[in-house]
C-alpha positions, 0 to 999 in steps of 0.5 A: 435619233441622238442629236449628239450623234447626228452633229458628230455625222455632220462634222465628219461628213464636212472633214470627208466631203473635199476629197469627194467622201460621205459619212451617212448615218445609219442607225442610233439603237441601244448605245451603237452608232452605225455609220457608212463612210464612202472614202474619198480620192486624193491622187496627191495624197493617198494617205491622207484619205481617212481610213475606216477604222481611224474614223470610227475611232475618231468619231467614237472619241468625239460622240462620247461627248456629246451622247455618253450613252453612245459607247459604239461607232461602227463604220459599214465601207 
């Protein structure tokens, strides 16, 4: 398991978690990073909730970073 990956799983995981979501990591093979994210509620925001996709871009834009060898984020929800 990348450790870049794992880090940017955390982070992500600590940006959801107020709202009540969860970002788990899945998998780390062959340069795709697999994610399943649980969105959260926010009766007083609803658009604030962080959709799947903007999460895997989010996310991919960040691990690229910290793992080039990580060229996919994939968001199960």
């Amino acid at each position: 398991m990348s450790e870049g990956a794992r880090q940017v799983v955390e982070q992500f995981n600590e940006i959801v978690k107020p709202e009540g979501g969860s970002v788990t990591l899945l998998s780390d093979e062959g340069g795709i990073l697999r994610v399943r994210y649980v969105p959260g509620v926010n009766e007083e925001c609803a658009e604030c909730i962080m959709e799947p996709d903007a999460l895997g871009a989010m996310m991919k834009d960040m691990v690229v970073t910290l793992d080039p060898s990580i060229t996919v984020v994939e968001v199960e929800a």
